[in-house]
C-alpha positions as CSV (number, residue, x, y, z in Angstrom):
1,X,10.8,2.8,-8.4
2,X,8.3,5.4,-9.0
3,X,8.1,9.4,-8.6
4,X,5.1,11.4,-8.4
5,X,3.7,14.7,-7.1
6,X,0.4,16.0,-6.5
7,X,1.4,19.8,-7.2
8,X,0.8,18.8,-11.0
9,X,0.8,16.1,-13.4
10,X,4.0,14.3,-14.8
11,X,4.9,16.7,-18.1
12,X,2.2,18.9,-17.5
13,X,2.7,23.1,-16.9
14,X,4.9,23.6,-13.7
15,X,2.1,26.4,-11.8
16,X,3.8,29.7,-10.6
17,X,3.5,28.4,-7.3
18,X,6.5,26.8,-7.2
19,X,8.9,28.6,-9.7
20,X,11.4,31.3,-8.5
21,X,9.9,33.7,-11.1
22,X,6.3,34.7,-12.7
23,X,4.9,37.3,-14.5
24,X,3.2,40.0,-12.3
25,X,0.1,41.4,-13.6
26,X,1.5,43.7,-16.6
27,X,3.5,41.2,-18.1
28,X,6.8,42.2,-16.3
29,X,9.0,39.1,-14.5
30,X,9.1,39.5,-11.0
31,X,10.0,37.0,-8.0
32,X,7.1,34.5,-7.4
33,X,6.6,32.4,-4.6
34,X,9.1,29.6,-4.8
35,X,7.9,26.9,-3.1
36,X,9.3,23.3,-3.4
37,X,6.4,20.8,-5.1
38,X,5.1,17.5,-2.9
39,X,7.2,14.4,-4.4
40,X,6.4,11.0,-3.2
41,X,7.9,7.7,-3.8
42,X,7.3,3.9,-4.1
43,X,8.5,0.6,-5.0
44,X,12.0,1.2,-4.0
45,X,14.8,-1.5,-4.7
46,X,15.9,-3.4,-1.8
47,X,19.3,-2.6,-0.5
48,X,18.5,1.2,-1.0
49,X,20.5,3.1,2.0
50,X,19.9,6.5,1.6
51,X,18.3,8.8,-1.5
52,X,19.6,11.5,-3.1
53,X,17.5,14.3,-5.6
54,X,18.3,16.5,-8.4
55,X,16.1,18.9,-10.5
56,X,17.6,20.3,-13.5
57,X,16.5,22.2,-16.7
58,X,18.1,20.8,-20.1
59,X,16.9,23.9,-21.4
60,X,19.0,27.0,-21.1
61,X,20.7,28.9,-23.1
62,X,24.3,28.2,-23.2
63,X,24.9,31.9,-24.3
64,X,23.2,35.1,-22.8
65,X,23.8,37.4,-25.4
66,X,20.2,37.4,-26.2
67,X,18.9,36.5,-22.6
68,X,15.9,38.7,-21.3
69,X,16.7,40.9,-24.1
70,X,12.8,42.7,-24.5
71,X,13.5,43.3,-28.8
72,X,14.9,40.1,-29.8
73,X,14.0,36.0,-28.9
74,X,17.1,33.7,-27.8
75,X,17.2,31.6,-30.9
76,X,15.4,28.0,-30.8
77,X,18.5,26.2,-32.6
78,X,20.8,28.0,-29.9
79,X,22.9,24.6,-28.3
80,X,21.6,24.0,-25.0
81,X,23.1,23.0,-20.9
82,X,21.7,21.8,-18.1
83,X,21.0,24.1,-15.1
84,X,20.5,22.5,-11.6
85,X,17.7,24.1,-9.8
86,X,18.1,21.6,-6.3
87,X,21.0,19.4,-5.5
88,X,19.9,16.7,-2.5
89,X,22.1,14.4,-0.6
90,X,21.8,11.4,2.3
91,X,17.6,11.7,2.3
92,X,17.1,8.7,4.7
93,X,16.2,5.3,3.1
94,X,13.2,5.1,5.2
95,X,11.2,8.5,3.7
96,X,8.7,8.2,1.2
97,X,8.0,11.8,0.7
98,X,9.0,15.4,0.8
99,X,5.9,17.5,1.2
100,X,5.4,20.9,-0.4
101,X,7.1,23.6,0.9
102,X,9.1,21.7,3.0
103,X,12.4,22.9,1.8
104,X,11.8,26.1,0.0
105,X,9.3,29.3,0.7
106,X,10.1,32.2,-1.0
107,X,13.3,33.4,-3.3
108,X,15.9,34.2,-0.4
109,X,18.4,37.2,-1.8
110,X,22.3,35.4,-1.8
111,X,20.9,32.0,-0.9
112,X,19.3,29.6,1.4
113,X,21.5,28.6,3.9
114,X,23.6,25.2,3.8
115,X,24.7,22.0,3.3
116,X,23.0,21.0,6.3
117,X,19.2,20.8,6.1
118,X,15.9,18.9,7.2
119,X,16.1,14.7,7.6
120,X,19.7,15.0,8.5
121,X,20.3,15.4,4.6
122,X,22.4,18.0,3.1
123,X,21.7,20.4,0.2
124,X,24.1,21.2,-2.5
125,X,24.6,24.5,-4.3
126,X,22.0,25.5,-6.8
127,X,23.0,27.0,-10.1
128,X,21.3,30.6,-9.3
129,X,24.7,30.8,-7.5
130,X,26.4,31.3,-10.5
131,X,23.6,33.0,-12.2
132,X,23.8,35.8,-10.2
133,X,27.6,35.6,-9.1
134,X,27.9,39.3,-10.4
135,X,25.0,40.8,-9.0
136,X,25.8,42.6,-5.9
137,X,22.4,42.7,-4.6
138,X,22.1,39.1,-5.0
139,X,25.8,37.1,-5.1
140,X,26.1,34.4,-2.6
141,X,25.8,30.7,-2.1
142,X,22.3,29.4,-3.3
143,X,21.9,26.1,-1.3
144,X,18.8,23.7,-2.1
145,X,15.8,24.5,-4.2
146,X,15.1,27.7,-6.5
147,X,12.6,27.3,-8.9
148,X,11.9,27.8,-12.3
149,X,12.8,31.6,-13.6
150,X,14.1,31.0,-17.5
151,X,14.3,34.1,-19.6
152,X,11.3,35.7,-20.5
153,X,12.2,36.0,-24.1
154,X,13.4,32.4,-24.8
155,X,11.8,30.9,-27.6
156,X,11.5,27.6,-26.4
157,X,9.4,26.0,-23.4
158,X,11.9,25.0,-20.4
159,X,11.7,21.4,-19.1
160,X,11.9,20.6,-15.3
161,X,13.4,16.9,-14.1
162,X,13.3,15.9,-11.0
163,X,15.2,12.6,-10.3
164,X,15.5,10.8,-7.2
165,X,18.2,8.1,-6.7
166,X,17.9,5.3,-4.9
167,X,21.6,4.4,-3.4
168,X,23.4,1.9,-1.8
169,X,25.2,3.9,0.6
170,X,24.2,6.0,3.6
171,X,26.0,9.0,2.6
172,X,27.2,10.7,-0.6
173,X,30.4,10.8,-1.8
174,X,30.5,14.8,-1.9
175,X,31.7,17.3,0.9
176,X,31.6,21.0,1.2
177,X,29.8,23.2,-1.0
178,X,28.9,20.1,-3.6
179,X,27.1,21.0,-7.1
180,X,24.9,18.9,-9.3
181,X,27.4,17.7,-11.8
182,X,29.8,16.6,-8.6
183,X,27.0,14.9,-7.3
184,X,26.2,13.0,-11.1
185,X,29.5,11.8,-10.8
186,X,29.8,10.8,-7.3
187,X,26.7,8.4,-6.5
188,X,26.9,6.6,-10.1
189,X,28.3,3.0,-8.6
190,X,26.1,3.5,-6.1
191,X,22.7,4.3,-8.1
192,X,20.3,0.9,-7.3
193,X,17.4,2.5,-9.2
194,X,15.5,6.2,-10.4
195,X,12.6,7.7,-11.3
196,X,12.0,11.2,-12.9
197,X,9.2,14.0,-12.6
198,X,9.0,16.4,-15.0
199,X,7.7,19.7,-16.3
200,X,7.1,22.8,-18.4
201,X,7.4,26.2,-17.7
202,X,7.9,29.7,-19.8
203,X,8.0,33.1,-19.2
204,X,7.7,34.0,-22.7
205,X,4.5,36.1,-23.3
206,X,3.8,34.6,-27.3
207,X,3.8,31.4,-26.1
208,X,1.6,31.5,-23.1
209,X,-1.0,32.6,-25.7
């Protein structure tokens, strides 16, 4: 199977286009558009029923005493998690393509709404919904994608994955308010075949140099 998108090259820079957060013009992180990239698909394994998607970031810190902290770095050598940016269930076997903007325009305050979304598919919970869990401006349910928004002062370049999952059955093995590690777990017996996107983004002024 392959994966590919036309909002940038495999590896390459992830533009601000389609990450939750940017810098505005003086440097300081602020909200950015948040669209959802075009991703497009071939050569899919026979006996494929239904697709599912996830977009992570093996990159964040797994502490946040130094997170966005403006007079110190989060430390390279700091042990690392995964962060699920957009969890995506029961995509019909028959589409070949999710176009750009689809899913996601603009950051919505406590979440997009969900499970239930486009292509009779349903979104899982994002992990923005625990990010901001004790924010009361912002707490809620964060259903399908939020982009990119690591902290400004990490010291290492975020990568972006995006996987798609070819499965042999119609519908995912998840109900309710699903996350991405539920969702790992569930469709394993049922994975035919996956391809992966990927790429890089930072909000860390020294290394945009």
């Amino acid at each position: 199977m392959k994966l590919w998108s036309d909002s940038w090259i495999n590896g390459e820079r992830i533009p601000a286009l389609y990450a939750a957060g940017r810098l505005d013009d003086g440097g300081t992180p602020t909200f950015s558009d948040n669209l959802n990239p075009h991703l497009a698909w071939s050569e899919v394994p026979a006996g494929t029923q239904s697709f599912a998607l996830i977009c992570h970031d093996f990159d964040v810190p797994s502490r946040g005493d130094d997170v966005n902290k403006a007079d110190r770095e989060v430390p390279s050598d700091l042990p690392r998690v995964d962060f699920f940016h957009w969890v995506l269930v029961d995509l019909p076997a028959s589409l070949r393509e999710i176009r750009e903007g689809e899913f996601s325009r603009g950051f919505t305050a406590r979440g997009k709404p969900g499970p239930a979304t486009l292509h009779g598919a349903r979104h899982g919970l994002n992990d923005f919904t625990g990010w901001f869990a004790g924010d009361a401006q912002r707490a809620g349910d964060y259903f399908g994608y939020d982009g990119p928004f690591p902290p400004f002062n990490d010291s290492l370049i975020h990568h972006y994955v995006f996987t798609l999952y070819a499965l042999s059955i119609e519908r995912a093995p998840v109900e309710g308010a699903f996350t991405g590690a539920q969702v790992r777990e569930a469709i394993y017996p049922y994975v035919r075949g996956e391809a992966t996107h990927s790429g890089t983004y930072t909000l860390n002024k020294r290394l945009l140099r």
